[in-house]
ROBA-888743 format. One record per residue (C-alpha): residue number from 0; x, y, z; residue in three letters. Coordinates in nm, 2 decimals, padded with zeros to 4 digits. Each point is the difference from the previous one (the first is absolute). Example, Ala and Ser with C-alpha at 12.3 -4.5 7.8 and 13.67 -1.06 7.14 Angstrom:
2
    k      c1      c2      c3    r
    0   01.23  -00.45   00.78  ALA
    1   00.14   00.34  -00.07  SER
% end
This chain:
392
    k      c1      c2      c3    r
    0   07.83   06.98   11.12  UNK
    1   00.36   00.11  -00.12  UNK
    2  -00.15  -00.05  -00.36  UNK
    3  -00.26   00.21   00.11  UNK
    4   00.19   00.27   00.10  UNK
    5   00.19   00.01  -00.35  UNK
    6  -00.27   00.01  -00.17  UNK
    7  -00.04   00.34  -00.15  UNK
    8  -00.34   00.01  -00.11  UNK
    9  -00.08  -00.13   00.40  UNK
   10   00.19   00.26   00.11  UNK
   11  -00.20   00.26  -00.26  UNK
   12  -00.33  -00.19   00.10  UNK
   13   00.08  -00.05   00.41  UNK
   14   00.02   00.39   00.13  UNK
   15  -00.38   00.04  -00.20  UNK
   16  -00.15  -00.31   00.22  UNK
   17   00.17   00.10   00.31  UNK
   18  -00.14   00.33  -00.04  UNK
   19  -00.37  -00.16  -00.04  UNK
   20   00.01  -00.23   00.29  UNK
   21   00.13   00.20   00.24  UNK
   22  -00.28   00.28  -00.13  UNK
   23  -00.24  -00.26   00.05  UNK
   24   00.16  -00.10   00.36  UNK
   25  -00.06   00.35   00.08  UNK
   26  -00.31   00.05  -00.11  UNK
   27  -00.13  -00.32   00.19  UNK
   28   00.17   00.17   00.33  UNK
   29  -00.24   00.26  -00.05  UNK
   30  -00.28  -00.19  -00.03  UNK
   31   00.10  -00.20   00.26  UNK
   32   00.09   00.31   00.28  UNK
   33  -00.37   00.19  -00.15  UNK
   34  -00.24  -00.28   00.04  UNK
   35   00.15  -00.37   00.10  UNK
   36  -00.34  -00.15  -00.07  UNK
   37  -00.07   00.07  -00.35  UNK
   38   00.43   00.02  -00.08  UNK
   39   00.01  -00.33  -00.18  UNK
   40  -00.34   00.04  -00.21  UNK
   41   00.07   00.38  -00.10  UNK
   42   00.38  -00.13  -00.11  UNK
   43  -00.15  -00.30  -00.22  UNK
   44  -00.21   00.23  -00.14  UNK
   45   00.24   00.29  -00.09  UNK
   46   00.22  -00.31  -00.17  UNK
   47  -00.34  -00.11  -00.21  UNK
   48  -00.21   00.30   00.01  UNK
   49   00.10   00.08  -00.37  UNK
   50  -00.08  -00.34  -00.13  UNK
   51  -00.34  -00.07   00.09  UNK
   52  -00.16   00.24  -00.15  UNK
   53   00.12  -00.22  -00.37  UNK
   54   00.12   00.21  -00.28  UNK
   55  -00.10   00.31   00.11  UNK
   56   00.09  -00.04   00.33  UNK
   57   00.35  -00.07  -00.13  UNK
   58  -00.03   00.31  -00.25  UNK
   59  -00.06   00.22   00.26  UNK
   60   00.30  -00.12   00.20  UNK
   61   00.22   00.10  -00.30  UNK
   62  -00.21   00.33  -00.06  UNK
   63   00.06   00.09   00.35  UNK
   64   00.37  -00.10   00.05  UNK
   65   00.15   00.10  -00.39  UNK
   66   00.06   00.39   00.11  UNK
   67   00.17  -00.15   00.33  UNK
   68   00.21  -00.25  -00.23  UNK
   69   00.08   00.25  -00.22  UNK
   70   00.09   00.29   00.25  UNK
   71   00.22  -00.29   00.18  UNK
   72   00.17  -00.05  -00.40  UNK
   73   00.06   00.33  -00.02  UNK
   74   00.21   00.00   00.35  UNK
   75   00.17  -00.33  -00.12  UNK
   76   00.11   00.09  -00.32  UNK
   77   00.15   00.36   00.15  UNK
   78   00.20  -00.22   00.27  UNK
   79   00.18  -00.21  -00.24  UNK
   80   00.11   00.34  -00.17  UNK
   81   00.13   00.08   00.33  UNK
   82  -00.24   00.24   00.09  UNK
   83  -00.22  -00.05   00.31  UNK
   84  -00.31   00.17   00.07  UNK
   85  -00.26   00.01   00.32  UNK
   86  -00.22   00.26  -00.14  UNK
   87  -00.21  -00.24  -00.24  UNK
   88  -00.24  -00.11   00.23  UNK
   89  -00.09   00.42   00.05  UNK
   90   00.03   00.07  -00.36  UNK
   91  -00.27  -00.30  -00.12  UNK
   92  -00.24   00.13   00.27  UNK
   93   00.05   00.39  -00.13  UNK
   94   00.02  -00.15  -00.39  UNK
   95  -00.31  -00.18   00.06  UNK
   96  -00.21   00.25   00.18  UNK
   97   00.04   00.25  -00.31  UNK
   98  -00.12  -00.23  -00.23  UNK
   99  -00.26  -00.11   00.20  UNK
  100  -00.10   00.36   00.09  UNK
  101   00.01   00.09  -00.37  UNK
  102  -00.17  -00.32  -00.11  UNK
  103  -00.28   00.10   00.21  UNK
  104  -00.05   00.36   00.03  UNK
  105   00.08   00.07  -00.37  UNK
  106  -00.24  -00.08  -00.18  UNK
  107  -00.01   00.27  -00.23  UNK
  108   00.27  -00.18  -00.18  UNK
  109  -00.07  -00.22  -00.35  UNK
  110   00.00  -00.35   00.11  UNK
  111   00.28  -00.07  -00.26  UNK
  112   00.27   00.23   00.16  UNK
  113  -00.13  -00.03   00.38  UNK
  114   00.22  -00.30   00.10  UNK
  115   00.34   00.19  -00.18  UNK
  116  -00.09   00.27   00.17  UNK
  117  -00.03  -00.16   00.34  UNK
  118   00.33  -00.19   00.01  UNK
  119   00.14   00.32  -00.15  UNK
  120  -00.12   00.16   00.32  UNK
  121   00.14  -00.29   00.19  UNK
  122   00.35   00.13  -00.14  UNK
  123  -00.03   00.29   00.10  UNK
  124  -00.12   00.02   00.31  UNK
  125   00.32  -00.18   00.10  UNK
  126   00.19   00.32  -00.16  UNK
  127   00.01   00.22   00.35  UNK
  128   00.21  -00.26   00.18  UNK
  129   00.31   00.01  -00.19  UNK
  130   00.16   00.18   00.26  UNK
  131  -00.11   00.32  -00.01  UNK
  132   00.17   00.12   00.33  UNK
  133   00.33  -00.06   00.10  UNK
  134  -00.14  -00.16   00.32  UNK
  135   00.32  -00.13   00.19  UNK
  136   00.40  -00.01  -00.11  UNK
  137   00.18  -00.34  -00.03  UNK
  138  -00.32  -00.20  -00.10  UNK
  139  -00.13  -00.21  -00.30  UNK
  140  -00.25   00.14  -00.17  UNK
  141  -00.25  -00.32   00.05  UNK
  142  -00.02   00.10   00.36  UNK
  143  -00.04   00.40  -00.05  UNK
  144  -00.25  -00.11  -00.27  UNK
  145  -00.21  -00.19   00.27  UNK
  146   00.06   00.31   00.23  UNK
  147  -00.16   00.19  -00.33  UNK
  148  -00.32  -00.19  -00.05  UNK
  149  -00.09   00.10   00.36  UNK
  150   00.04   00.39  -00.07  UNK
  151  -00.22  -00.04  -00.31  UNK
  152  -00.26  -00.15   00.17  UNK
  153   00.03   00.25   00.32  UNK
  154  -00.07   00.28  -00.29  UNK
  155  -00.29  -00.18  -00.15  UNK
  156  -00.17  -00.05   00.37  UNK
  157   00.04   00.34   00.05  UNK
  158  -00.13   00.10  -00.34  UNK
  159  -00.26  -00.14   00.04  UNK
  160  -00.09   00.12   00.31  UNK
  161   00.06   00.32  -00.07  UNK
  162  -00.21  -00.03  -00.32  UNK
  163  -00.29  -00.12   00.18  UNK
  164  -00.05   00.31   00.20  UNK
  165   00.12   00.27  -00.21  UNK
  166  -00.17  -00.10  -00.29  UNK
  167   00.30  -00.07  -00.26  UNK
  168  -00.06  -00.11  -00.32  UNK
  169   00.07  -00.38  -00.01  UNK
  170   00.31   00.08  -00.26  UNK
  171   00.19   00.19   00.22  UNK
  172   00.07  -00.34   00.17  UNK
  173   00.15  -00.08  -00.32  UNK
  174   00.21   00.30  -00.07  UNK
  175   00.17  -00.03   00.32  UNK
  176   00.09  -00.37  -00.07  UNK
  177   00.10   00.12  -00.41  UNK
  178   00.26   00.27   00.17  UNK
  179   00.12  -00.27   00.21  UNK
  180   00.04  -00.25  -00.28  UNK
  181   00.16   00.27  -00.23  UNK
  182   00.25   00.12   00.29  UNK
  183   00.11  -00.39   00.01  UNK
  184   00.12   00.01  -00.36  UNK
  185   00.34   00.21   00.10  UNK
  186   00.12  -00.26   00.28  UNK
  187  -00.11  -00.31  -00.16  UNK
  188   00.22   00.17  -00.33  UNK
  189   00.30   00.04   00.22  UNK
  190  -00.06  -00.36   00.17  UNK
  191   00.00  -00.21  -00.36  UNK
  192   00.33   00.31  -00.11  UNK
  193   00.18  -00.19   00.33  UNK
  194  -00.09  -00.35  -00.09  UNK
  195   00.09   00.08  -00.34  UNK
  196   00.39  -00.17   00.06  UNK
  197   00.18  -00.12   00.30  UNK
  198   00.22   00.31   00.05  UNK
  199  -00.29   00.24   00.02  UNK
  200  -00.20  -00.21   00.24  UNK
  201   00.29   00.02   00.24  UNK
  202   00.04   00.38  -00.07  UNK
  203  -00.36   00.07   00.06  UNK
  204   00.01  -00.22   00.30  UNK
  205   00.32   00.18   00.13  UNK
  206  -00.14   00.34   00.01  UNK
  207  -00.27  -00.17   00.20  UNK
  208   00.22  -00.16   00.25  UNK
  209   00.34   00.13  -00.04  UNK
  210   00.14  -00.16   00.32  UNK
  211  -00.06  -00.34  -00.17  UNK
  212   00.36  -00.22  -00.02  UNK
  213  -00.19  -00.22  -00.24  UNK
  214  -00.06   00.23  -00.26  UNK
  215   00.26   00.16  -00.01  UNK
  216   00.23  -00.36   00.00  UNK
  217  -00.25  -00.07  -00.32  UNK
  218   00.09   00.33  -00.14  UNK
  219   00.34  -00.09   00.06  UNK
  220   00.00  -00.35  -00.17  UNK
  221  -00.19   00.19  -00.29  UNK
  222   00.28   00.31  -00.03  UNK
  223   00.27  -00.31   00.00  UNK
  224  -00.16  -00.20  -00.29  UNK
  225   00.00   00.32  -00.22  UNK
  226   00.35   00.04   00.11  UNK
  227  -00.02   00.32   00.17  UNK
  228   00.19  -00.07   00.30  UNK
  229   00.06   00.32   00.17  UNK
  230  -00.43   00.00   00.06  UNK
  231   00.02  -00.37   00.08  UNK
  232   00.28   00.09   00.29  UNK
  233  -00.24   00.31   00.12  UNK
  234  -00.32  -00.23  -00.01  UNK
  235   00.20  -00.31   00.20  UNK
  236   00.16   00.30   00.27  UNK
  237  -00.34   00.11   00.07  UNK
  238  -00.17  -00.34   00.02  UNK
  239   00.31  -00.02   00.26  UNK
  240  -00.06   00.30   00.17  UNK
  241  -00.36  -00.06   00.07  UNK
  242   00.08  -00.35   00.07  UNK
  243   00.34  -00.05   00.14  UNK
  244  -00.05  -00.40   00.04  UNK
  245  -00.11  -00.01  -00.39  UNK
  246   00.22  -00.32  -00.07  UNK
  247  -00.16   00.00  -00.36  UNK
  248   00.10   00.38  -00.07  UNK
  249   00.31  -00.07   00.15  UNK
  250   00.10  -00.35  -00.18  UNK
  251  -00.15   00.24  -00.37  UNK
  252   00.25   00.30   00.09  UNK
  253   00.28  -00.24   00.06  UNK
  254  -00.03  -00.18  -00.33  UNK
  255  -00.04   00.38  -00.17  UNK
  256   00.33   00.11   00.17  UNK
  257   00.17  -00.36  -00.11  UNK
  258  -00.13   00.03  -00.32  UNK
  259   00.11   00.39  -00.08  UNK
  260   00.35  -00.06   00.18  UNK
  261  -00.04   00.12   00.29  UNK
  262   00.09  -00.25   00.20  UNK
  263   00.09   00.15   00.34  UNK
  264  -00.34   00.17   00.00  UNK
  265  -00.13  -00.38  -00.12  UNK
  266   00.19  -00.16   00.34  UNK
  267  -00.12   00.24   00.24  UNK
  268  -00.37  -00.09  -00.12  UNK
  269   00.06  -00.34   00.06  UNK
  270   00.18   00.04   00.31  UNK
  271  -00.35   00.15   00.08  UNK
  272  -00.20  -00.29  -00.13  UNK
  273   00.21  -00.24   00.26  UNK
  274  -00.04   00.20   00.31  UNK
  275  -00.39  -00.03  -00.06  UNK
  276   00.02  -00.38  -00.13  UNK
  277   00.34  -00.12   00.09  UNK
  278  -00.11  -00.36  -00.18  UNK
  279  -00.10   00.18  -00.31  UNK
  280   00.21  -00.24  -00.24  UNK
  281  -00.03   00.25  -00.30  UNK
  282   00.11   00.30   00.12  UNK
  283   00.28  -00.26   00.10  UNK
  284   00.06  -00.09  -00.35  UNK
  285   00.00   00.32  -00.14  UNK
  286   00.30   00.10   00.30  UNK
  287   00.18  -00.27  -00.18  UNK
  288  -00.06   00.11  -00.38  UNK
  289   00.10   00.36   00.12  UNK
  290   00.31  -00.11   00.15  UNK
  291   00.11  -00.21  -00.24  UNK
  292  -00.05   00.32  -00.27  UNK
  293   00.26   00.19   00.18  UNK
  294   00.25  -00.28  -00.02  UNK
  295  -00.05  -00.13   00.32  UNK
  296  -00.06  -00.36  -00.07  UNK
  297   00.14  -00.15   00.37  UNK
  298  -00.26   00.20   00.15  UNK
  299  -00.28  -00.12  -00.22  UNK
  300   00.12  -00.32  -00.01  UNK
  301   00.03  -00.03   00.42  UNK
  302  -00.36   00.14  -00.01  UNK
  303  -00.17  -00.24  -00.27  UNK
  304   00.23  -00.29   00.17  UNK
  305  -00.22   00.07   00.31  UNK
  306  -00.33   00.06  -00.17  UNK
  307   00.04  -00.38  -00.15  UNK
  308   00.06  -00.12   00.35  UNK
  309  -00.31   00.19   00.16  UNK
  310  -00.19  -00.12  -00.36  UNK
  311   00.10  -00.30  -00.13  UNK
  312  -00.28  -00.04  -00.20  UNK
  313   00.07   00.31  -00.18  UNK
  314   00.04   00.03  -00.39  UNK
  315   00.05   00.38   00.02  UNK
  316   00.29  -00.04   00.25  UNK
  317   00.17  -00.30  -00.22  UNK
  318  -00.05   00.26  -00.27  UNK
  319   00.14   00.28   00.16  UNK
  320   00.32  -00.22   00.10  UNK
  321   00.00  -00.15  -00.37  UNK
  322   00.02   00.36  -00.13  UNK
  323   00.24   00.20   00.26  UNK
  324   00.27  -00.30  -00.07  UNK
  325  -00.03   00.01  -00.36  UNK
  326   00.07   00.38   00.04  UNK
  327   00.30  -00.18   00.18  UNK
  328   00.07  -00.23  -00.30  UNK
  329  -00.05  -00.27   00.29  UNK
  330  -00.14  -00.34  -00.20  UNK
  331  -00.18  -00.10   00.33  UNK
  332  -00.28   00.25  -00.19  UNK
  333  -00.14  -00.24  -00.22  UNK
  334  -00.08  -00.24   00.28  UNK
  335  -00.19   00.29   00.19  UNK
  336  -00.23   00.05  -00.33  UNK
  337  -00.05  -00.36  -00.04  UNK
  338  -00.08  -00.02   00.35  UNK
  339  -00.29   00.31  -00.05  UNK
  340  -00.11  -00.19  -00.32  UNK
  341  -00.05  -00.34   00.22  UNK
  342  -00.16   00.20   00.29  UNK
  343  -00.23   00.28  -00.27  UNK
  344   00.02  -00.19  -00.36  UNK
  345  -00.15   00.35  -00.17  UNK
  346   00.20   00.21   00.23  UNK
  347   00.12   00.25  -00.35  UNK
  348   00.24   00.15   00.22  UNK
  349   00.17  -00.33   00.02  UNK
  350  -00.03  -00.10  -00.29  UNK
  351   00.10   00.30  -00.14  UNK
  352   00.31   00.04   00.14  UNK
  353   00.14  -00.35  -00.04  UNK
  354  -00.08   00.01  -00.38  UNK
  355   00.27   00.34   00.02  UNK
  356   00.26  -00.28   00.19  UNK
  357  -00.10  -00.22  -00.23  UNK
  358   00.02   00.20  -00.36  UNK
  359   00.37   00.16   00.17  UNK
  360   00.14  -00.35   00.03  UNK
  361  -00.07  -00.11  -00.34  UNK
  362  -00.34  -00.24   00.08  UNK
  363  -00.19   00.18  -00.28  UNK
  364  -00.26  -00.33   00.02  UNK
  365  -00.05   00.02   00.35  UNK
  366  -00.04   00.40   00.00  UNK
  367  -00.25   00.03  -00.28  UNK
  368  -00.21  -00.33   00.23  UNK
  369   00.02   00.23   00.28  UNK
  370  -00.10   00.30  -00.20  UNK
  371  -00.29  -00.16  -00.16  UNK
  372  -00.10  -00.11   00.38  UNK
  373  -00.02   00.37   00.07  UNK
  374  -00.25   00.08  -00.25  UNK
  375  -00.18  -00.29   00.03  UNK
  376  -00.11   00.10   00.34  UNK
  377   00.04   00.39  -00.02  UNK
  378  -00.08   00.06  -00.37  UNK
  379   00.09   00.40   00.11  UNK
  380   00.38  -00.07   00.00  UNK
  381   00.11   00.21  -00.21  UNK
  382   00.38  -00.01   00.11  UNK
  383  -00.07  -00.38  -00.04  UNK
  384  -00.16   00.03  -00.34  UNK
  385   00.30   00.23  -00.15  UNK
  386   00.27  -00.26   00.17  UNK
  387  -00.21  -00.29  -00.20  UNK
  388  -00.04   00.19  -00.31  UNK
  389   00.42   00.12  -00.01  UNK
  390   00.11  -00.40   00.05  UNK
  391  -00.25  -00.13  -00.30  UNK
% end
């Protein structure tokens, strides 16, 4: 059974079958709650009904079922893009009553171009429900979509009603439902415009729901990897604002303030972090980095000292210990980065830091090893790649 459950194509395979019996389970409770007589023979029958009928029994199981399979492909294949969508069900009902509509009523058409022109009109018809009203704020567009479909086919009822006794001619039905479909163009332009990169999706999103803490954090970490760190402070200020316990927006600003220099601004935003999550071991860490950049180090080093006592079994505390006493010149460093390596062997931090002890005291062997570790487990390294290429 463990084998089993290593097994990658089982697990690829086991979600499908589990699906299908419990379907099946289902089904046979239905049976079973509608008519407890005939449950057992209509359920052996609904398992063999498509084989007795031979070949074309079989055939018509596959005619029948393919534009199911292949609506249910169409779902799949837009999940593992990361895109999930409920409204296929309701779009294979509207796609396949246009063709079906035009496949029968029009038969003016050559035979050659009728079946282009009916899936063409399949297409189409599923035009009006890219989201031609701005139903609700803060919601994806797969659910205002659904909430769409319903409006469409309110106007068509009442079209048709309204035709019936004034008379209309039959393609005023259609005009109303061409407005509708041209209208749609303009949003669904601006909705593909939003997804068009990261930052526009969240700025679309933001004028949308502009009390969000998310978006405005992910606008934040967006600002900071261009660089641009007065927005990245604004964006992280408001995500606190709106959200004073924000531990995430708070931990973000911090580093920003550490990283610019600002490092009173950097301690006051992890003094925050540790009155909402006094355990919160990195905010710890970066207490001790910051107060072992203003010279500090018995500070730092009382702090980390305790950290390693609440987490023994931490490679970023020996680290942090290694580092603040080779700042010291204290040679108790190098056993607190061989200690990280033992505990975290691709811990480039580490690593890292005891190839510098190691290149400063002469062990150019033992510093290029280390180096070559680095890379060999974060081939990004670039400060470990320029250290390798200056001792060859």
């Amino acid at each position: 059974m463990k084998n089993l459950a290593k097994n990658k194509t089982f697990l690829s395979i086991a979600p499908s079958v589990i699906s299908i019996l419990i379907g099946f389970a289902i089904g046979f409770l239905v049976l079973l709650v509608s008519n407890p007589a005939y449950a057992g023979r209509g359920f052996l029958t609904l398992l063999s009904g498509g084989f007795t009928g031979g070949m074309k029994g079989i055939g018509n199981v596959f005619y029948t079922a393919t534009p199911i399979i292949l609506t249910g492909l169409s779902v799949g294949f837009a999940f593992r893009t990361g895109l999930f969508n409920i409204g296929a069900s309701g779009q294979f009902i509207i796609g396949a009553f246009t063709a079906v509509f035009i496949g029968v009523k029009w038969t003016f058409l050559p035979p050659e171009i009728h079946w282009i022109v009916a899936l063409l009109g399949a297409a189409i018809a599923l035009a009006p429900f890219a989201q031609v009203l701005k139903l609700y704020q803060s919601v994806a567009e797969r659910y205002t979509y659904a909430a769409s479909i319903g409006i469409v086919l309110a106007i068509v009822a009442i079209l048709a009603a309204v035709m019936s006794k004034l008379r209309w001619p039959a393609w005023s039905a259609v005009s109303v439902l061409a407005v509708w479909m041209a209208l749609s163009f303009m949003p669904l332009r601006e909705r593909i415009h939003a997804w068009s990169s990261e930052s526009e999706l969240y700025y679309t999103s933001l004028i949308a729901s502009p009390k969000s803490a998310v978006l405005h954090l992910n606008l934040g970490v967006l600002s900071d990897e261009e660089g641009n760190v007065e927005s990245a402070a604004t964006y992280y200020q408001t995500a606190i604002r709106l959200r004073p316990s924000y531990l995430q927006a708070h931990i973000n600003l911090a580093n920003l303030y550490l990283t610019s220099g600002r490092l009173d601004d950097a301690a006051t935003q992890y003094h925050q972090v540790l009155a909402y999550d006094p355990e919160n071991l990195g905010a710890q860490l970066k207490l001790a980095q910051l107060l072992s950049m203003k010279g500090d180090y018995d500070s730092a080093l009382s702090l980390l000292m305790r950290l390693a006592q609440e987490y023994p079994d931490s490679h970023e505390v020996e680290t942090g210990l290694g580092i603040v006493l080779y700042q010291r010149k204290d040679p108790a460093a190098r056993h607190h980065f061989e200690k990280a390596l033992e505990m975290k062997p691709d811990s480039a931090n580490a690593a890292y830091n005891l190839a510098i002890l190691e290149e400063k005291s002469g062990n150019l062997d033992a510093a290029r090893k280390l180096y070559q570790q680095v890379l060999r487990h974060h081939p990004s390294e670039v400060a470990a790649a320029q250290a390798l290429k200056r001792l060859r």
